[in-house]
Wavefront OBJ file of the C-alpha trace (Angstrom):
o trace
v 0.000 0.000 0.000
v 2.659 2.203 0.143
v 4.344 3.033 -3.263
v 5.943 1.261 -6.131
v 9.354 0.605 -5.035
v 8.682 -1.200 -1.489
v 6.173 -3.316 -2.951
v 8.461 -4.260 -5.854
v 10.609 -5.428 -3.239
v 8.563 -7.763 -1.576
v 7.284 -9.016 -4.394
v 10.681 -9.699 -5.640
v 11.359 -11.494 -2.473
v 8.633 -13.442 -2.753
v 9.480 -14.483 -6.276
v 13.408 -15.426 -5.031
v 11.714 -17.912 -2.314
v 9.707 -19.420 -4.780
v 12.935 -20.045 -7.393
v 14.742 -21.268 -4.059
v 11.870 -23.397 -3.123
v 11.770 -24.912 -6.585
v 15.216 -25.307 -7.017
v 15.482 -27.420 -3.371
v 12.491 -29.666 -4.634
v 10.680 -29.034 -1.304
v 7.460 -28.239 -2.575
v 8.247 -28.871 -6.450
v 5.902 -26.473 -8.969
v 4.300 -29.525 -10.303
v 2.136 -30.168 -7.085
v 0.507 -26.181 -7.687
v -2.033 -26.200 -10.467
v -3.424 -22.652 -12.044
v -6.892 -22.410 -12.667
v -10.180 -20.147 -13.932
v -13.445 -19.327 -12.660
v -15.890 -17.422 -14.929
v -17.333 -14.777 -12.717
v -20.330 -12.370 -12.790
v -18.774 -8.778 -13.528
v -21.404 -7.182 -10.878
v -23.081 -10.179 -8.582
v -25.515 -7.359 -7.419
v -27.053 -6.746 -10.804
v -28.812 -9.743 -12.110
v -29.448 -8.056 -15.416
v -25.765 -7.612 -16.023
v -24.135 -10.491 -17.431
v -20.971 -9.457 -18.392
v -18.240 -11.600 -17.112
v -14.384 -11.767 -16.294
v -12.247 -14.802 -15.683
v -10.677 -14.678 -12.238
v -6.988 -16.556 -11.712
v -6.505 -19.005 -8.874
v -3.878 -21.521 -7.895
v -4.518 -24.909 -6.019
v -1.953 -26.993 -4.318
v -3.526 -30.488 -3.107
v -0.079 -31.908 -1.972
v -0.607 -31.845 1.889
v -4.479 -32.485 1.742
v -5.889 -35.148 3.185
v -8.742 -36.585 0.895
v -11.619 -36.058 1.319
v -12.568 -34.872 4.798
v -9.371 -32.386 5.323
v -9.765 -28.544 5.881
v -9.365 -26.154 2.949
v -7.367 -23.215 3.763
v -8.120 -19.982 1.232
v -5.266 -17.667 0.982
v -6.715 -14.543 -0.360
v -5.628 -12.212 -3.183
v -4.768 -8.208 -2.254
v -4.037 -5.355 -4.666
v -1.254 -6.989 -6.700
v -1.391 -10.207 -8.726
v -0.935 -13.704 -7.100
v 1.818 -16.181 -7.974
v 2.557 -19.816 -7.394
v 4.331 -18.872 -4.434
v 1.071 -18.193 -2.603
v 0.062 -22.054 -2.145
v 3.408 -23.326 -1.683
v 5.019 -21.338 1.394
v 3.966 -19.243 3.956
v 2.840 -19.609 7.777
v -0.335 -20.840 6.238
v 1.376 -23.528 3.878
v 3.092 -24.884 7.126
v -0.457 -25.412 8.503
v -1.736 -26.735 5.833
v 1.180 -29.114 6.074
v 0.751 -30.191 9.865
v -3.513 -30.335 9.022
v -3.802 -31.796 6.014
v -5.466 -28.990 4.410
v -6.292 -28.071 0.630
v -4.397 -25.185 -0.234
v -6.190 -22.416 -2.413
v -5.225 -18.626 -3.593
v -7.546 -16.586 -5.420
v -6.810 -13.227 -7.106
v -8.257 -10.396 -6.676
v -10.444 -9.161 -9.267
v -9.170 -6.337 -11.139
v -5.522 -7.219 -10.348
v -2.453 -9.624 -11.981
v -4.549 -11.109 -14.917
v -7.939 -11.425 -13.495
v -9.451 -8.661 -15.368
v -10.967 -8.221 -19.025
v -9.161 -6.021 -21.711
v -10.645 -3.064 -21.153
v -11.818 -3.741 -17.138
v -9.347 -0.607 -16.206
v -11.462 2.066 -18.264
v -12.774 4.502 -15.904
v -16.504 3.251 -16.679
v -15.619 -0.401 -15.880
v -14.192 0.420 -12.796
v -17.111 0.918 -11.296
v -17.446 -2.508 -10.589
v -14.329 -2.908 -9.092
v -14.832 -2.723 -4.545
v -13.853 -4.868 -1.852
v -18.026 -6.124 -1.184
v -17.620 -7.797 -5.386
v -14.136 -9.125 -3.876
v -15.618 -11.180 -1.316
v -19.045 -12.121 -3.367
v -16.302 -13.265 -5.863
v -14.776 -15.645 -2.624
v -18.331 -16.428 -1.634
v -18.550 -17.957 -5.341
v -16.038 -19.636 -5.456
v -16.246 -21.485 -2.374
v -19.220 -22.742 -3.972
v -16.986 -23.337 -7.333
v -14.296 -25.578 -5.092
v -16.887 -27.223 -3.244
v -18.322 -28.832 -6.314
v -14.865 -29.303 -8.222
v -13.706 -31.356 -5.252
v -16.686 -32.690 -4.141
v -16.317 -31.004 -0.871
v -18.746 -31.569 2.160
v -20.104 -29.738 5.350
v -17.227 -32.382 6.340
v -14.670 -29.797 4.998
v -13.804 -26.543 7.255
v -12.325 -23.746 5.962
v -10.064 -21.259 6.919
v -8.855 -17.792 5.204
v -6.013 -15.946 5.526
v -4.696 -12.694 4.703
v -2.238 -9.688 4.884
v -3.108 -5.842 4.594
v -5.251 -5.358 2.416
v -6.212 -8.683 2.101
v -6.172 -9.671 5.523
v -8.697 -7.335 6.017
v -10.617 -9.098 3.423
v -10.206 -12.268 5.334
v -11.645 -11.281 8.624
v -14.813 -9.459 6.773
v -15.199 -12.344 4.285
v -15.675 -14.324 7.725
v -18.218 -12.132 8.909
v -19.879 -11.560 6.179
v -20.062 -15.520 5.198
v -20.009 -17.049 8.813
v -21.694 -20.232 7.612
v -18.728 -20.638 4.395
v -15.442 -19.829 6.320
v -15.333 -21.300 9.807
v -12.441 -18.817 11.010
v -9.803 -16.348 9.584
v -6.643 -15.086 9.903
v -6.082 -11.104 9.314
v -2.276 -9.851 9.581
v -1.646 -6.698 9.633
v -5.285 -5.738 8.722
v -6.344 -2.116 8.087
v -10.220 -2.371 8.588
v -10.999 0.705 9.843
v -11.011 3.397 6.767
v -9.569 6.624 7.146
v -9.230 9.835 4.657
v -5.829 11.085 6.426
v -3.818 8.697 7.512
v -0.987 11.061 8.417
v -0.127 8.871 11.576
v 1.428 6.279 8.795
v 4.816 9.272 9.278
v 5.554 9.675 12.588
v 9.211 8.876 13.126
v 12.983 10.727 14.079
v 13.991 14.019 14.673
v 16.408 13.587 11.909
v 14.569 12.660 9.618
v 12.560 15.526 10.159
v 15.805 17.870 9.527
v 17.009 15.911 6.688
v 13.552 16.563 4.727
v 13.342 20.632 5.464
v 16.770 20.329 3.717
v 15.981 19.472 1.159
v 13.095 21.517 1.151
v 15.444 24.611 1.864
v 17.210 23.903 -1.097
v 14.627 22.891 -3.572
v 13.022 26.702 -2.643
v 16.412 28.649 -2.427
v 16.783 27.998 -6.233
v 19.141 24.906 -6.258
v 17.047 22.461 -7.909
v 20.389 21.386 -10.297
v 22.424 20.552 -7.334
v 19.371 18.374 -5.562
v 18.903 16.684 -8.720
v 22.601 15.853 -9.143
v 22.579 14.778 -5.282
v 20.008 12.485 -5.250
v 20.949 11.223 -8.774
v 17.455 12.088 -10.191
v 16.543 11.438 -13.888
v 14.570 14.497 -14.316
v 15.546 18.188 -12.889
v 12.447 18.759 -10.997
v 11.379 22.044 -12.020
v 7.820 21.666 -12.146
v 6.580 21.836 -8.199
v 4.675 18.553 -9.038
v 8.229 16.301 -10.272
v 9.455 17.770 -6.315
v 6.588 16.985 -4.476
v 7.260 13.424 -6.602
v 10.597 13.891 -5.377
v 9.777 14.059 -1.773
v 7.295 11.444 -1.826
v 9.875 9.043 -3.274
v 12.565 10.236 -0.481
v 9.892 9.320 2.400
v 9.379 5.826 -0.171
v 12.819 4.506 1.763
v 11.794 4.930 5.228
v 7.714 4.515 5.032
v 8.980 0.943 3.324
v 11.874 -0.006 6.080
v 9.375 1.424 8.624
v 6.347 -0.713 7.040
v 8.354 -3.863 6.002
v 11.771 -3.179 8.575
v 13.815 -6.806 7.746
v 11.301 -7.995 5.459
v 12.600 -7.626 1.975
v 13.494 -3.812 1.967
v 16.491 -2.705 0.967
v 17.595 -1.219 4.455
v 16.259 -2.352 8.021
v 14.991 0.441 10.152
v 18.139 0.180 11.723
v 20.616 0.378 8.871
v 18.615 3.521 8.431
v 18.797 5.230 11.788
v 22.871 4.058 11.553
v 22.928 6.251 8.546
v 20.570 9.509 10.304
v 22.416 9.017 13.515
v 25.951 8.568 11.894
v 28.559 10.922 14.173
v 31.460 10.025 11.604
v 33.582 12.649 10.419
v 31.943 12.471 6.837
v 28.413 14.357 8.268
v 29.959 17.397 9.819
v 29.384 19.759 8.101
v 26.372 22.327 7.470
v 24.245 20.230 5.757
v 24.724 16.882 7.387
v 20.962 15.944 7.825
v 20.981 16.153 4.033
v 23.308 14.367 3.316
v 22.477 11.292 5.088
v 19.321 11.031 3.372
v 21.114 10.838 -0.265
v 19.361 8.643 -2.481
v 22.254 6.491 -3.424
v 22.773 5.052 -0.224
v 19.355 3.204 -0.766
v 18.896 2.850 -4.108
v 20.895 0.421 -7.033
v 18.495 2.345 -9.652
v 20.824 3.996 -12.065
v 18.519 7.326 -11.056
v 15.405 8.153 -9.157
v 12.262 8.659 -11.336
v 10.711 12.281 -10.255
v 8.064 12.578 -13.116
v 4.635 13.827 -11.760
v 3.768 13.767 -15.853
v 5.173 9.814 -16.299
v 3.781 8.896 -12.979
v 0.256 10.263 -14.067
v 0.193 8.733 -17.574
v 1.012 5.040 -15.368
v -1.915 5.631 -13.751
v -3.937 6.753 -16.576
v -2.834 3.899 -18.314
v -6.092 1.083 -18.812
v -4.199 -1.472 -20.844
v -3.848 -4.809 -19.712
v -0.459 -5.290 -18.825
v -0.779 -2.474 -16.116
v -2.870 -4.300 -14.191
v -0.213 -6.271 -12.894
v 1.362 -3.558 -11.647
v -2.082 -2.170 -9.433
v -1.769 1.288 -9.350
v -4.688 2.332 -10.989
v -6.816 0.072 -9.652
v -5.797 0.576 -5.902
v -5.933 4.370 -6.179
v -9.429 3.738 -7.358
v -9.947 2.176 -4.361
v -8.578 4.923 -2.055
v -10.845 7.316 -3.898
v -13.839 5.163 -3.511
v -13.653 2.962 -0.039
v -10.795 3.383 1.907
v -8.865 6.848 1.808
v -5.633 5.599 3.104
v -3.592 8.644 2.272
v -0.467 9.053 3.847
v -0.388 12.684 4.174
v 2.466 14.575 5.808
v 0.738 18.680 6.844
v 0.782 17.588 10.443
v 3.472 19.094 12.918
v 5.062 16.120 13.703
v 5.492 14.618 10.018
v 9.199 14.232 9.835
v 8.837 14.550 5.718
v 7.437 17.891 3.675
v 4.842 19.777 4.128
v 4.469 19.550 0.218
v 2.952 15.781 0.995
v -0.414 17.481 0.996
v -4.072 15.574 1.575
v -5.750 17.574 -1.270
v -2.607 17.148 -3.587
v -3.696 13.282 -3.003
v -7.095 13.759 -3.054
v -7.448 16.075 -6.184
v -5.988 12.536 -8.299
v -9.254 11.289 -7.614
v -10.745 13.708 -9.874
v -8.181 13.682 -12.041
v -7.865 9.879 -12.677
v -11.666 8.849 -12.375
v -14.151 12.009 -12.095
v -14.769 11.498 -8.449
v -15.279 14.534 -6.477
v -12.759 15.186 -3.374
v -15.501 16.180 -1.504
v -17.514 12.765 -1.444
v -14.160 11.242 0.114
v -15.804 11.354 3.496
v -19.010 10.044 3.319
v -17.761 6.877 1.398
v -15.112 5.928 3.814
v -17.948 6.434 6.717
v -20.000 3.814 4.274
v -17.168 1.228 4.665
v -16.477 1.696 8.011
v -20.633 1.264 9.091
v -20.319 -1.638 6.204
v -18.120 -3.660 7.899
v -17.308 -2.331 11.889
v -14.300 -0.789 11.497
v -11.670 -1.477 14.219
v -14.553 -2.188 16.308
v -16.574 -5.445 14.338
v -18.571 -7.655 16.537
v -17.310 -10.826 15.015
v -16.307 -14.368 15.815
v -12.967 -16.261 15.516
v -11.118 -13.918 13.438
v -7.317 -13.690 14.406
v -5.797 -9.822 14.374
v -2.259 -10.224 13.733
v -0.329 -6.880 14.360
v 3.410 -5.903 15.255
v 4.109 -3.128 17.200
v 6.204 -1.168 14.518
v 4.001 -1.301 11.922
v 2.538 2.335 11.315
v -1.563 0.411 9.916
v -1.544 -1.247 13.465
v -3.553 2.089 14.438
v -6.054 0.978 11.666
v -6.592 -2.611 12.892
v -8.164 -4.470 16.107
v -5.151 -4.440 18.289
v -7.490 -4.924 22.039
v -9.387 -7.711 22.697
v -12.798 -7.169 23.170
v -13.972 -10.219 24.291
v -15.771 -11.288 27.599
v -14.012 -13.348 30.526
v -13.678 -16.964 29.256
v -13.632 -16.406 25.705
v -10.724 -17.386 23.175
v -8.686 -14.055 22.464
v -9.042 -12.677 19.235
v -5.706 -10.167 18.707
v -1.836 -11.215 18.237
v 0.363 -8.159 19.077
v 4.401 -8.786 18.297
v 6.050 -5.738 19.985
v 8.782 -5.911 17.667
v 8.203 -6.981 14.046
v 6.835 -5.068 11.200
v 4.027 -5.536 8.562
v 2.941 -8.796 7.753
v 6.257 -10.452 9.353
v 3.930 -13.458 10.821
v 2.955 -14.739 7.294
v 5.942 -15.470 5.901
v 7.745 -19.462 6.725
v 9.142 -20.739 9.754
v 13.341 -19.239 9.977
v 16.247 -20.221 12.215
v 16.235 -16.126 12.526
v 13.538 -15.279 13.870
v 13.182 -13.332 16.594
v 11.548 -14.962 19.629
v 8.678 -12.453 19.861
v 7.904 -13.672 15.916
v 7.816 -17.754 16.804
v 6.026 -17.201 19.909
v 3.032 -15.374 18.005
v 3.241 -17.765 14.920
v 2.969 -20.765 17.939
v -0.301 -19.023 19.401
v -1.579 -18.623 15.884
v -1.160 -22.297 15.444
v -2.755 -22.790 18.586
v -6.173 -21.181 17.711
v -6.068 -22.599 13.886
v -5.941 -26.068 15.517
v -8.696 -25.139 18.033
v -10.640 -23.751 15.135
v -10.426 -27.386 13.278
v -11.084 -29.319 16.729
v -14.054 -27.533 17.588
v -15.266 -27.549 13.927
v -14.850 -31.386 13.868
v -16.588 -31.775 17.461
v -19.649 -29.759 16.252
v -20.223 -31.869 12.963
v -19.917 -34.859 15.521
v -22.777 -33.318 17.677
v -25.074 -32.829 14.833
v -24.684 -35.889 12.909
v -25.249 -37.776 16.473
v -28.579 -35.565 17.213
l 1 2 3 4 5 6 7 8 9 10 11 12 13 14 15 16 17 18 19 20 21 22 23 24 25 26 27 28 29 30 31 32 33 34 35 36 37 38 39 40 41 42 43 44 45 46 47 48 49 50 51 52 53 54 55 56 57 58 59 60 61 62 63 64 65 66 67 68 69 70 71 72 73 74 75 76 77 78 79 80 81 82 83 84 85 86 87 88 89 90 91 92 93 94 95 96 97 98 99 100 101 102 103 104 105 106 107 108 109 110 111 112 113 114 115 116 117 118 119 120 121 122 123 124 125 126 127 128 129 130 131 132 133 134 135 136 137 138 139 140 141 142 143 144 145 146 147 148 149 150 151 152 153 154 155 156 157 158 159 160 161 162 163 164 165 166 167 168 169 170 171 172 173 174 175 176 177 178 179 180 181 182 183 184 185 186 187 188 189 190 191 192 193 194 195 196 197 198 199 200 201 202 203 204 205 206 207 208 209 210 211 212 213 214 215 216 217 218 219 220 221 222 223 224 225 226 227 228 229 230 231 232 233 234 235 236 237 238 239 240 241 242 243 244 245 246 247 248 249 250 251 252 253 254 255 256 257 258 259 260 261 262 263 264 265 266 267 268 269 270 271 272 273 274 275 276 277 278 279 280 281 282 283 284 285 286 287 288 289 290 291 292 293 294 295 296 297 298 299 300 301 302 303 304 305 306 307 308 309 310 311 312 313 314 315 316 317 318 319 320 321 322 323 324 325 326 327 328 329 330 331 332 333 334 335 336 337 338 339 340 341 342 343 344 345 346 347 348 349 350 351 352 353 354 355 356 357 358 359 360 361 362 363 364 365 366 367 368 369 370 371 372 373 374 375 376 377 378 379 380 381 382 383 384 385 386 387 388 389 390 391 392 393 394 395 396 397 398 399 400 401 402 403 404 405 406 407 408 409 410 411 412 413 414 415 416 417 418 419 420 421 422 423 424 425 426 427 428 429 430 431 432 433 434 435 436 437 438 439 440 441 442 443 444 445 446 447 448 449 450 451 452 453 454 455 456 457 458 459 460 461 462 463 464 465 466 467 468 469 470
């Protein structure tokens, strides 16, 4: 959810563990089989019957036919690759249970979307409540593929994004997914997310730097500095430039040792660095040059090539999700990282209307209807407060969309706890496999996840003993 170049990252890490998985013959590619569902383009309009084929990926090499649990993995705003059924926290559970392992895209997103689906018009049917209709319909798909049964409990998992589509698939489908996993879940929509930027002092200095120096007339020298492709004359190619500057630390901040290019604290080594090298006048500034984080031969500033990417409807840019997500900001979930508040460490050139106004721009939405959708999603679904059963919250404690998720439990005296907080580990950090690295904070939560998963299947199984005995 944050921009281009941390979620490049982690996508490219995920791709590395799946050529290192393949190449140990662990989970060989051969057990994962692709497939396509044929699904209604709008499930609310049964006069529409305009379609779109939806991707998904199946891996039946742990399950244990026919009575074993199917666990869904569920698709976010990016497309879905074989890696998705074949590691994972979930994949080890599916190992240890027996389960059927299943990932469906998102609609809209990787290749599940028709040739023209990114047109403004056609986006209209593009929102998290024809995501999980799509889920609800294919449960039903699977079910009849596999010749599943009551017999059969399933379980969904998710991260960001999606993990908040886990835990409201749950409870909006109680009687189809038994429980659900949501890590790092953001289900409480908000316009201004400017809390996403609090951080260091330094940080703070480095940015009004280069702010300094972008407004004092030196625009060759930043460019040069920072290594930039463009000189960013035009205020909108250095607000892009800022925005990509507060890209390195939202991502170590968001995704610390997960796949980013720098920890959180390789980062603070470089803002806190007393070394002779910093001395002088300007050493906030030059801590924060580009090339210490960035093996790009230059940093992209183009306001006018970052528009036409998102103006861009043909195919192959919906693997990349920019359009579509922003979309989605603009009509459900706001989201925008903002930076006007005092204690923003970035610019104040990170502005919520600057944000707001591509909304307009990109799809014809007014800025000032923002508010009253995201108060629609929010009574939709509960927000951070959702009175729901036996959905896992999965947070760490330095992940900024913690504030947006159920971190409290709010359940009575006797009842199984529904929230996971890991005081030091960042976004999503519980999803990934088992490592001899971990810290002890991360094992310890992945243990108690395991623990209700398994009491989720137990009491399953003892209730479908009850009523087949009544």
């Amino acid at each position: 959810m944050i921009k281009r170049r941390a979620r490049d990252n982690q996508l490219q890490k995920n791709k590395q563990l799946l050529l290192k998985l393949t190449v140990s013959l662990h989970q060989p590619l051969h057990h994962v089989k692709e497939g396509w569902i044929v699904q209604p383009l709008d499930h609310f309009n049964q006069q529409n019957s305009n379609t779109f084929p939806q991707r998904f990926f199946v891996n039946e090499a742990y399950w244990q036919h026919p009575d074993g649990p199917v666990f869904l993995y569920i698709g976010g705003e990016g497309p879905l690759v074989e890696y998705d059924v074949l590691t994972g926290h979930h994949s080890d559970m599916a190992e240890e249970h027996g389960a059927l392992l299943l990932a469906l895209e998102h609609r809209f997103y990787g290749d599940s979307i028709n040739p023209d689906g990114l047109k403004t018009e056609n986006l209209a049917d593009l929102s998290s409540q024809q995501a999980l209709t799509d889920l609800a319909a294919f449960h039903q798909y699977i079910s009849q593929n596999f010749n599943l049964t009551h017999r059969n409990t399933w379980i969904s998992f998710g991260g960001s994004y999606s993990g908040a589509l886990s835990a409201w698939f749950r409870g909006k489908f109680p009687n189809l997914v038994y429980g659900a996993v949501a890590s790092s879940a953001p289900v409480k929509a908000k316009l201004d997310f400017s809390e996403y930027n609090n951080c260091l002092s330094k940080v703070r200095e480095a940015f009004a730097a280069v702010k300094e120096a972008l407004m004092s007339g030196n625009i060759n020298q930043v460019a040069s500095d920072f290594g930039c492709c463009q000189i960013p004359k035009d205020p909108y190619d250095q607000i892009e430039l800022m925005e990509s500057l507060a890209d390195i630390f939202m991502g170590a901040v968001q995704y610390n040792e997960e796949g980013v290019l720098m920890s959180i604290n390789e980062l603070c080594g470089i803002m806190t660095n007393n070394s002779q090298e910093y001395q002088d006048g300007m050493e906030a500034y030059n801590r924060l040059i580009y090339r210490f984080t960035s093996k790009e031969p230059c940093l992209d500033i183009s306001y006018e090539k970052s528009m036409k990417d998102l103006m861009d409807t043909s195919v192959h840019a919906g693997r990349r999700g920019e359009r579509q997500w922003t979309y989605q900001t603009c009509t459900e979930f706001g989201f925008y990282q903002s930076c006007e508040d005092a204690t923003c460490p970035f610019s104040g050139m990170l502005t919520l209307q600057d944000q707001t106004k591509l909304c307009t721009t990109l799809f014809g939405i007014s800025q000032h209807s923002l508010p009253a959708r995201i108060a629609f999603t929010n009574t939709y679904y509960g927000g951070d407060n959702p009175h729901t059963h036996r959905i896992l919250y999965v947070n760490g404690g330095i992940d900024p969309w913690k504030t947006l998720s159920v971190v409290q439990d709010g359940t009575e005296e006797g009842e199984e706890a529904q929230t996971i907080f890991i005081k030091d580990t960042a976004h999503c950090a519980d999803m990934s496999s088992r490592r001899v690295t971990d810290r002890s904070s991360l094992t310890k939560a992945r243990q108690e996840i395991e623990k209700h998963v398994a009491n989720w299947l137990k009491t399953a199984a003892q209730e479908k003993l009850e009523k087949g005995t009544s």
